[in-house]
C-alpha angles and dihedrals in degrees: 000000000000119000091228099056127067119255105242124234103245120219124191127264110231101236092197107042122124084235118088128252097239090056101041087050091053087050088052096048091039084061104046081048090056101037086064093260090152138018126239108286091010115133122262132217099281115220100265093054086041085057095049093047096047107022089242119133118238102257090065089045094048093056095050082056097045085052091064107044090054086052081057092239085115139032134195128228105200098243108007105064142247123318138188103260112230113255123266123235102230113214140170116242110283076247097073098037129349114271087229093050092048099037084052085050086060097048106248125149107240137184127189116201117190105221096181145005122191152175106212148130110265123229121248111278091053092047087047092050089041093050090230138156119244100251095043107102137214151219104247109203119182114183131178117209132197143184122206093003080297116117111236100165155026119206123195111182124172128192134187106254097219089063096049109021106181096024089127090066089060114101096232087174091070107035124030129272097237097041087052086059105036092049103034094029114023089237098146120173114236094153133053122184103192129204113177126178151169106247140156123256108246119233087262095041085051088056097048092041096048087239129117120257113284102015118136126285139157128239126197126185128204134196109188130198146177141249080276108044092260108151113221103158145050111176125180113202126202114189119183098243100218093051103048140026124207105232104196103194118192141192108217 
């Protein structure tokens, strides 16, 4: 074993219990998981010492890593090995309650940089989302957040200048967007119309998230309107897919 990963305590399999191996040998490794056993991005017991420390063969162990890879506790890294993946911030969609607001609940330390505030006409699809004629322009803001001094999203938010004029001289670093149109311009949201999908981070959303080119984010998309359909606000989410994870509750 390795000198940069923890020895494991090793408990016994029950050989006759009535519970399989397989599935005594991933509670066991659930626990140490939970218990702290190895930290996030740490290397895990590979099959063959997994083999040597339980008596199992490595297909079985194989499978019992495999099961939790695809529960997203561990992750692989083709020729390297198997590490402990780094836990997800779960959080409900920024519709039902801002991501700030529920990331400070938790107690997480978070930081909101504006990287850009603009008046400008907005391309086709924003002025689409936004029901807007062509020559009606917007507020562009384009925000970073981080946890932990660590960025976890980019937020791209765009809103028709007529319904919210001075809103580039607001601080939404420092307050949140939705609370900025709902106090200082009744904009309050009523309705939400979600889009949420699997993507790649570009070359200049990597940079910004601290990622490499091409990993896994999400990206939610948001289309925001009043009491009376009035639509205020377009925003486009990107959320680094290994740090966070969307949570959608519903009362049926």
């Amino acid at each position: 074993m390795r000198s940069d990963e923890a020895v494991p305590a090793v408990e016994a399999l029950e050989r006759d219990s009535a519970v399989p191996l397989y599935a005594q040998l991933e509670e066991i490794l659930r626990a140490q998981i939970a218990a702290g056993q190895w930290q996030a991005n740490q290397r895990v017991p590979s099959e063959n010492e997994l083999n040597k420390l339980y008596g199992l063969s490595r297909m079985t162990a194989r499978g019992v890593l495999t099961t939790l890879v695809n529960d997203g506790l561990l992750f692989r890294v083709p020729g390297k090995g198997t590490f402990l993946a780094p836990t997800k911030i779960s959080a409900v969609s920024p519709a039902y309650r801002g991501v700030r607001e529920q990331l400070e609940a938790m107690g997480y330390e978070t930081r909101t940089t504006v990287l850009g505030v603009s008046l400008e006409r907005p391309a086709s699809t924003v002025r689409d989302r936004l029901r807007l004629d062509p020559n009606q322009a917007v507020y562009a803001i384009h925000r970073l957040r981080s946890v932990q001094d660590e960025p976890i999203s980019l937020h791209h938010s765009f809103v028709p200048a007529a319904l919210a004029p001075g809103l580039d001289a607001h601080d939404t670093g420092a307050e949140q967007l939705c609370v900025v149109l709902e106090k200082h311009y009744g904009l309050e949201m009523k309705r939400v119309e979600e889009n949420l999908e699997a993507s790649s981070a570009t070359a200049a959303e990597a940079g910004l998230l601290a990622m490499r080119a091409h990993q896994p984010v999400l990206q939610l998309e948001d289309t925001i309107a009043d009491g009376t359909g009035r639509v205020f606000e377009y925003s486009r989410i990107i959320f680094r897919g290994d740090k966070i994870r969307l949570r959608f509750d519903y009362d049926l």
